[in-house]
Residue, then its C-alpha position, 0 to 999 in steps of 0.5 A: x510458466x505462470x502468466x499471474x503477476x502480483x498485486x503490486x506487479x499488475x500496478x507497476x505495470x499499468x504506471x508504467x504503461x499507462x503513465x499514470x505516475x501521478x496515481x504513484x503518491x495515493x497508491x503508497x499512502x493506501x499501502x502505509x495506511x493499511x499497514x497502520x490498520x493491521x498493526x494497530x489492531x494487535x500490537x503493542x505499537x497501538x497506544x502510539x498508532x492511536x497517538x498518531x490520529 
């Protein structure tokens, strides 16, 4: 069996471990930030996405 985890897996983990929950807030805003990058980038969605900022 493969010991890899994902990205997301190894994160969930060190939280958990490490009682880090306090990262937990700035972990998600990263993720929807980054989400909004790729999606503006080629999308119909970009006149709005630009809106937003």
């Amino acid at each position: 069996m493969s010991n890899n985890k994902s990205l997301l897996g190894e994160t969930w983990d060190f939280l958990k471990v490490r009682k880090k929950w306090w990262l937990l807030p700035i972990v998600i805003l990263l993720v929807i930030i980054g989400a909004l990058i790729i999606l503006g980038q080629s999308s119909v969605l970009s006149p709005f996405i630009y809106a937003l900022g």
